[in-house]
C-alpha positions in Angstrom: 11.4 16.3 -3.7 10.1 17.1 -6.7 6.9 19.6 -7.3 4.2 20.2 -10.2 1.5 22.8 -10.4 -1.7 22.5 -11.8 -5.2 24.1 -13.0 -8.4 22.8 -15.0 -7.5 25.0 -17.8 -3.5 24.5 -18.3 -3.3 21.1 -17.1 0.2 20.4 -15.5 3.6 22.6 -15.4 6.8 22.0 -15.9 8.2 20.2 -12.7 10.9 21.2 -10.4 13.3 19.5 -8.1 13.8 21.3 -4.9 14.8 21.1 -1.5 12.3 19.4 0.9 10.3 22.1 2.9 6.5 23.3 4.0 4.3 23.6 1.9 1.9 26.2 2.3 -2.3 26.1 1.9 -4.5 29.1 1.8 -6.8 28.2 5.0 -9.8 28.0 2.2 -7.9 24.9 0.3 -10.1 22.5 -1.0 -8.3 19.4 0.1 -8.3 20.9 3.6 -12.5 20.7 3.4 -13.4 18.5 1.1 -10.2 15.8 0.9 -8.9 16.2 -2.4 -5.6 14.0 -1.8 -4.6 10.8 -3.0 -1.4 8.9 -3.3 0.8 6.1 -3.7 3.6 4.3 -1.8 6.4 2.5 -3.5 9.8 1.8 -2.8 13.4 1.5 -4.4 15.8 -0.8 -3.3 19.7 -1.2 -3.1 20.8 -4.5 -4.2 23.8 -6.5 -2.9 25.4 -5.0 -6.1 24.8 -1.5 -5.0 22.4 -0.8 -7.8 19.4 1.0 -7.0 16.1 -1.0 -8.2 12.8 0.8 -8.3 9.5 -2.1 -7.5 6.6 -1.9 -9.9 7.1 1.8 -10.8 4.5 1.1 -13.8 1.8 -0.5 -11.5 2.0 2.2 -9.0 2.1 4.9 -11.9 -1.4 3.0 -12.9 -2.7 3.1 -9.5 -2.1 6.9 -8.7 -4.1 7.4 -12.0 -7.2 5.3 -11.1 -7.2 6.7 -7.3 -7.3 10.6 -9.0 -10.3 9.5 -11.4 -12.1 8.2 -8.2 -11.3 11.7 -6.3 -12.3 13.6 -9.8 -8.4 15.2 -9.6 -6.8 15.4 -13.0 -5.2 11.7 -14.2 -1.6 12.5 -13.8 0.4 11.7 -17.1 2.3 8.8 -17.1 5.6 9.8 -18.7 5.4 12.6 -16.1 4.9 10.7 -13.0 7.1 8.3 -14.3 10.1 10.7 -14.7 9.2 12.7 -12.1 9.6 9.7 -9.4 13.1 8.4 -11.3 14.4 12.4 -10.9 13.6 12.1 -7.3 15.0 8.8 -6.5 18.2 9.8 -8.5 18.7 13.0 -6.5 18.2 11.1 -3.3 20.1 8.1 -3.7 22.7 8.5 -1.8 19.8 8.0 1.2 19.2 4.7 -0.2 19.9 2.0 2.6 20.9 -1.1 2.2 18.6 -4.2 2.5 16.6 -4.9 4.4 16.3 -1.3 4.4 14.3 1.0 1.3 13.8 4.4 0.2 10.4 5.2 0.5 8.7 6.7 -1.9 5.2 8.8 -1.7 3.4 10.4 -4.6 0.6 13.4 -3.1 -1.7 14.8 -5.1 -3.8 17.8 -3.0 -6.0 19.8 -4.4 -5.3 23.6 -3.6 -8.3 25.7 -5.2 -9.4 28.7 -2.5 -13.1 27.7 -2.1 -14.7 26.8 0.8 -18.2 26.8 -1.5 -17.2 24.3 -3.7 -18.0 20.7 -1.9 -20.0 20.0 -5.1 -17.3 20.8 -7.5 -14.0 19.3 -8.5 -10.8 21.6 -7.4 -10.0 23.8 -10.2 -6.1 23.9 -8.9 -3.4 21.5 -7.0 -0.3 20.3 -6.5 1.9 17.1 -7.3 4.7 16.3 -5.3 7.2 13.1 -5.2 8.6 12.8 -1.4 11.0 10.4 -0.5 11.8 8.8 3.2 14.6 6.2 4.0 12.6 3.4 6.0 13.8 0.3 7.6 12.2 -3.5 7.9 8.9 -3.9 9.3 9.3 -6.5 11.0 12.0 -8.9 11.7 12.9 -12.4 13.8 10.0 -14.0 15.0 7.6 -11.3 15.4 3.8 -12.0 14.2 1.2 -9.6 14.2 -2.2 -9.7 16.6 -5.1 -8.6 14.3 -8.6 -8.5 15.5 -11.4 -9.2 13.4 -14.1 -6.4 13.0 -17.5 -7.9 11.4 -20.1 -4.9 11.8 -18.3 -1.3 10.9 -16.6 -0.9 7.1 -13.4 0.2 6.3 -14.2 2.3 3.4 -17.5 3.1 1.7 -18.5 0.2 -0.9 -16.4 1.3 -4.2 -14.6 3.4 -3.3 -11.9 1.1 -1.0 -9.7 1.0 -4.1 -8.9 4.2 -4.1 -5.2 5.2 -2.1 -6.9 7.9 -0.9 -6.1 9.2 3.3 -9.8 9.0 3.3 -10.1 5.5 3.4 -7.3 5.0 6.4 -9.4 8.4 8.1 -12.6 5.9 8.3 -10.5 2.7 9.7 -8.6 4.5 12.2 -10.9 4.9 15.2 -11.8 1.1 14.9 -8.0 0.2 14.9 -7.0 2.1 18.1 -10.3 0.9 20.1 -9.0 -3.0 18.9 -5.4 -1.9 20.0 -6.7 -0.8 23.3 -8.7 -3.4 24.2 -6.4 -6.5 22.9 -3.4 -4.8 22.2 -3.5 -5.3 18.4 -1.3 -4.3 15.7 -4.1 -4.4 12.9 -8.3 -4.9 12.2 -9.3 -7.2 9.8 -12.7 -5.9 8.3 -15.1 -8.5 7.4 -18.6 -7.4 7.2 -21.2 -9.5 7.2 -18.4 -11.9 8.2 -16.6 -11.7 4.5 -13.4 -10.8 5.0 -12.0 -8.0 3.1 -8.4 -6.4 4.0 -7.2 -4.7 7.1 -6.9 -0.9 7.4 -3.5 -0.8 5.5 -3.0 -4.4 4.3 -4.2 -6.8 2.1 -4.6 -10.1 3.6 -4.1 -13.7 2.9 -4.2 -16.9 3.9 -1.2 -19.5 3.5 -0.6 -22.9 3.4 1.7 -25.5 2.2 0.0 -25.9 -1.0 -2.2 -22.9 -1.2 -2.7 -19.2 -1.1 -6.3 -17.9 -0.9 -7.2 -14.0 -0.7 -10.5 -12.1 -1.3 -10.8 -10.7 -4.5 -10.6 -7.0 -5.0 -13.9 -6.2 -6.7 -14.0 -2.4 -5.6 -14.2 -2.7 -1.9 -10.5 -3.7 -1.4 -7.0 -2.0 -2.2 -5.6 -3.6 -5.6 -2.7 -4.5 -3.9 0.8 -4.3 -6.2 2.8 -6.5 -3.8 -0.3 -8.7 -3.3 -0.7 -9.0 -7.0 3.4 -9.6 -6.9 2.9 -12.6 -4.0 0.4 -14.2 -6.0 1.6 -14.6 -9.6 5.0 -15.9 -7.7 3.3 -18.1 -6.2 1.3 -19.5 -8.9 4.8 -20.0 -10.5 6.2 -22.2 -7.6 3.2 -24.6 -7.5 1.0 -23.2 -5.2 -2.5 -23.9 -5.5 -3.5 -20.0 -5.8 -7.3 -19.0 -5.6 -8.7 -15.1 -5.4 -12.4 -16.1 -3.6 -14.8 -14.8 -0.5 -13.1 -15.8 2.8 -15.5 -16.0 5.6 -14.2 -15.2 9.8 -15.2 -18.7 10.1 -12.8 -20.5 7.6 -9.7 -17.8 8.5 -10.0 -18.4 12.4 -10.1 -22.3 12.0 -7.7 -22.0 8.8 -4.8 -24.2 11.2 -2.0 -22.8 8.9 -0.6 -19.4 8.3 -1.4 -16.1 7.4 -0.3 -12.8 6.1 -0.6 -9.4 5.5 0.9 -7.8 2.2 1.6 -4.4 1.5 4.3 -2.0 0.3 5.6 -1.5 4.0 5.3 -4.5 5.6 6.3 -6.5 2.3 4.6 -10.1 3.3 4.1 -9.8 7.3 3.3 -12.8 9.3 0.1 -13.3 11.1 0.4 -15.1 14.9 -2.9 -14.2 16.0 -6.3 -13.7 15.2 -9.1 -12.0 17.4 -13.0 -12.4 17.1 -15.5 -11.7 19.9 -12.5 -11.7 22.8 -11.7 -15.0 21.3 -7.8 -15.7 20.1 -7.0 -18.2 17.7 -3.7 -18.6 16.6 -2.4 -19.6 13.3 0.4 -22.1 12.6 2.5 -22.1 15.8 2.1 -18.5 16.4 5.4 -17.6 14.4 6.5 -16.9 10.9 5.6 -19.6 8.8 7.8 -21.3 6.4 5.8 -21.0 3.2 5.3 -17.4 4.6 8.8 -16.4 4.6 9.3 -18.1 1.6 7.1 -16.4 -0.5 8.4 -12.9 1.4 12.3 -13.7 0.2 11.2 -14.5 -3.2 10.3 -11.3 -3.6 12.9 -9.7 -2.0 15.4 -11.4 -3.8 14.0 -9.8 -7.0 13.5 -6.6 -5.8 17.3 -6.7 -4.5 18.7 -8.0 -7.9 19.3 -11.3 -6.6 17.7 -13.5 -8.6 16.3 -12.9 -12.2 13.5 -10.7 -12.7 11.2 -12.6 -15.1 8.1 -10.8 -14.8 10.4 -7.2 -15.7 9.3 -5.5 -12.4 12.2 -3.4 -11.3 13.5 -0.3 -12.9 17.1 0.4 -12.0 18.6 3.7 -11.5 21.7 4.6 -12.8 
């Protein structure tokens, strides 16, 4: 992994690329009382030609930065973050699976200043740290995902559900394991006031033949990179492609498919959705067509397969 110091009066230090091990907190660590700590999650890729492609490093670089301003931690340089992820993925990339397998790739920021008096105050010291994981698929062969629908708890506070910050999945968590134990339930779709928004960790959308409809971002909801990365390709193979409020109503009696989009689960298909005890399924209950093929359009870019027009992979060498 690879490690950065820094303070409010020397900014950050020159980072170092070490052997993965523990990192240790004074017990007085501002992120361990207040929850300085935000990050990112991206992931490289080994193509069929055994090149090793990076997906949306500069988005994700953009990302981190925004989720820092909202926890008042320092803006992380880009260059630095930047090089710093490419010098980790290079010393690791011999862990780089092959497809559908990834290397995983998760920037931390922490703050580590020893005050336990300062809830009012920014921390005056932390740490950056690129940690890499091999993962495998998500999800594969006809497997769709239960959601239930949650209309009167949030997910986040309003504003600050664009921020990747473990916050926001802290505030979701209890409400997805009551849904998983009383429907057995993979996800919650939060939709307040019955708007829909996104699910704990996914953004969400809803698919047709002709069509692709998700709620816009506007603060409350993650700016999703491979969200943003399903839509424009699917304004560019003639889907009818519209960011507007979805309410339960119109998602439970949608008829067609749906989705979940995220770094992890890529573009995950949707068989059922849950509101008030009541299941409706979408499509036939299994991956949809248009689903999947949205999902290998972008995996066949992110594997080298097919051109990269929009200049979204970065490939190590």
């Amino acid at each position: 992994m690879t490690t950065v110091s820094w303070t409010q009066d020397d900014g950050y230090g020159t980072p170092e690329l070490v052997e993965v091990d523990d990192i240790t907190l004074h017990p007085g660590a501002h992120v361990l009382h207040y929850g300085s700590a935000v990050f990112e999650g991206l992931k490289a890729h080994r193509g069929d030609d055994g090149v090793v492609r990076i997906f949306r490093l500069d988005r994700h670089v953009e990302r981190m930065q925004r989720s820092a301003t909202f926890l008042c931690l320092p803006e992380p340089p880009r260059e630095l973050t930047e090089t710093m992820i490419i010098d980790t993925v290079k010393a690791d990339i011999d862990e780089v699976p092959d497809a559908p397998g990834a290397l995983y790739i998760r920037p931390t920021m922490i703050g580590t200043e020893i005050n336990i008096g300062a809830a009012a105050h920014e921390p005056k010291s932390g740490l950056f740290y690129i940690l890499t994981s091999p993962v495998g698929a998500y999800f594969e062969g006809d497997h769709t995902l239960r959601i239930a629908i949650e209309t009167k708890r949030l997910r986040s506070t309003p504003g600050f559900g664009e921020a990747k910050a473990g916050a926001n999945y802290a505030m979701a968590l209890r409400i997805v394991r009551e849904a998983e134990h009383m429907y057995d339930t993979d996800q919650v779709l939060f939709a307040p006031d019955g708007q829909i928004e996104e699910t704990g960790a996914a953004n969400f959308l809803l698919i047709s033949d002709d069509a692709v409809v998700t709620p816009p971002t506007e603060g409350n909801i993650l700016n999703g990179v491979t969200r943003d990365s399903i839509l424009t390709l699917a304004h560019g193979m003639g889907y009818d492609v519209a960011e507007r409020p979805i309410t339960v109503s119109e998602a439970t009696g949608w008829g067609h498919e749906a989705a979940l989009s995220g770094t992890a689960a890529v573009l995950a298909p949707v068989g059922t959705l849950i509101h008030d005890g009541i299941e409706y399924q979408m499509g036939n209950g299994k991956p949809g067509p248009n689903t999947l093929r949205l999902r290998d359009t972008l995996r066949d870019i992110q594997l080298g397969r097919t051109d990269d027009a929009h200049g979204w992979v970065r490939p190590v060498t």
